[in-house]
N, C-alpha and C positions, 0 to 999 in steps of 0.2 A: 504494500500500500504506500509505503515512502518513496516509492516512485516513480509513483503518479504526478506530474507537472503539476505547477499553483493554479493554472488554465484549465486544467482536467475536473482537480478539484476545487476550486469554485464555480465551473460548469456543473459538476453536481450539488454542491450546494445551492444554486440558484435555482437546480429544477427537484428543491425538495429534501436534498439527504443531508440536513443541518448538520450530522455528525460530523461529516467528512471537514466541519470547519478548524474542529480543532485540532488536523493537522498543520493547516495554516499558519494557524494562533503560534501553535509548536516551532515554526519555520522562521513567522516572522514578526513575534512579540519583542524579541531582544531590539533586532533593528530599529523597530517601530520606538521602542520606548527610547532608545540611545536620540535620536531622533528629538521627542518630545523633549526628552531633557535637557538638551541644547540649546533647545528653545526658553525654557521656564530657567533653567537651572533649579527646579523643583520634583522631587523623587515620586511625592505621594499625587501630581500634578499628572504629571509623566506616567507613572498607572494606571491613575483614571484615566485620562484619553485615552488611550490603549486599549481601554476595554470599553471604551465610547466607540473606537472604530469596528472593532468587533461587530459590536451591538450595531450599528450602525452597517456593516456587510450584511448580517442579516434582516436589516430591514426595506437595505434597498438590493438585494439580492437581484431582483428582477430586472433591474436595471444593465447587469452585468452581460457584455454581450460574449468575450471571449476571442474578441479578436485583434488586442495588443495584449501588452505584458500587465500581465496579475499586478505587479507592484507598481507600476502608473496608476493604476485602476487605485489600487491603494492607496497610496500616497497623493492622487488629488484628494480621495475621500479626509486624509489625517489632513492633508491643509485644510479643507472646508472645514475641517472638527476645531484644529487651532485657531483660525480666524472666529469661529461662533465665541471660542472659551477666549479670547483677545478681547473681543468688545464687549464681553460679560464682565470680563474682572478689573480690564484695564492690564497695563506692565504693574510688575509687581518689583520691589526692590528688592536689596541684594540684601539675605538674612545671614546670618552668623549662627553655622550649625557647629555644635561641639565634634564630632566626624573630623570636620575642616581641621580644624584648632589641634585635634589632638595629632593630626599626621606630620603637625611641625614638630611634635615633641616627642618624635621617635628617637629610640636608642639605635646606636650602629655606627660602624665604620663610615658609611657612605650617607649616615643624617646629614650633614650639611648639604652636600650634592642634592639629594629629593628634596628635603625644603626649599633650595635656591630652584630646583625645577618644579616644584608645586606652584613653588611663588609667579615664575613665568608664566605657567599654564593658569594661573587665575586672574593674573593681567592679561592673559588672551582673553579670559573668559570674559572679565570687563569690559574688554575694550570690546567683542564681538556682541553682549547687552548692548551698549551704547548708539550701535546702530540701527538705523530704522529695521522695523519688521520683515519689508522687503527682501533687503540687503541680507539678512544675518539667515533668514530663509534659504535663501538662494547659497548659501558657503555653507550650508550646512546640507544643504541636499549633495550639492556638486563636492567637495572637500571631506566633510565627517560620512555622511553617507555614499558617498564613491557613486553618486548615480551617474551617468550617461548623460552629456548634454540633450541627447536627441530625446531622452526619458523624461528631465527636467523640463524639457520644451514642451513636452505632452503636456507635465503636471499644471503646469503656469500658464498652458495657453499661449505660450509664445513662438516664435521663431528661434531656431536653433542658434541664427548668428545674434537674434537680441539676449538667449543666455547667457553669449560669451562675452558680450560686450557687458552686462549687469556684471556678472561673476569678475568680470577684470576690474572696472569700478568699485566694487563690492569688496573685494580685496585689496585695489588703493586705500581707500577709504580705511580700513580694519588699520593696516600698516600705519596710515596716520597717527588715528585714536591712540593703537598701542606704542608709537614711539611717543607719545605726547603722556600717557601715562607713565611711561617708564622713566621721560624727562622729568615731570612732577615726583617721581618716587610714588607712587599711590601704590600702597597695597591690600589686597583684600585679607 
């Protein structure tokens, strides 16, 4: 049964054999949520959507024709879901989880190295907040999620060559913010 295509299997899901979704789920909850949580930098946030999209393959099931790739299909659906949960909640600001805190205060040889590379990577993460919804969408589809311009192009409704041109802007832009935090010293 694992391999049966995502196309197979939600062609059966759509004409009825709900089970067959929870291989999916199986396949492609990790992504999905790596995904949301890029977007929020929130855990408990990033789960529920995830099981919003779910919820949400089964109800518009019917919809589903089968004739591009399962994860376009997807992945417009998880944009539609974060854009609904964006102008329900608003951006939400950047919280101070003990998790964070305590990975600076590891014991070991190479402590300083992972804090100094925590420290980087949450200046990424700030600086990649910082930009518009659009922008930080779009680097996180193409960059964190490895998708395909020609995929991306599906998801956003656009043109292949206006991906490349967002995604290059999109990433000037990032490179700014985060030298400009790194010039201020800001750390999370």
């Amino acid at each position: 049964m694992d391999s049966l295509s995502d196309n197979t299997l939600m062609l059966k899901v759509r004409d009825g054999q709900l089970d067959q979704l929870g291989l999916l789920f199986e396949r492609h909850h990790k992504p999905l949520y790596g995904y949301f949580f890029r977007l929020t930098a929130d855990g408990a946030i990033s789960e529920d959507l995830v099981q919003n999209v779910f919820m949400r393959m089964i109800k518009y099931r019917h919809t589903y024709k089968g004739d591009g790739k399962f994860t376009t299909w997807m992945y417009h659906m998880a944009r539609n879901l974060f854009s609904d949960h964006y102008r329900k909640e608003k951006k939400r600001g950047w919280k101070e989880d003990p998790e964070v805190t305590d990975r600076y205060l590891s014991d070991g040889d190479n402590a300083e190295y992972r804090r100094i590379q925590n420290e980087e990577l949450d200046t990424l993460q700030m600086a990649l907040d910082r930009l518009a919804t659009d922008k930080k969408e779009i680097l996180v589809l193409s960059k964190l999620e490895g998708m395909r311009y020609q995929d991306i192009a599906e998801v956003l409704e656009l043109s292949e060559s206006a991906v490349k041109v967002r995604i290059f802007r999109a990433l000037k832009e990032l490179k700014a913010v985060y030298e400009q935090l790194e010039t201020e010293g800001i750390r999370t």
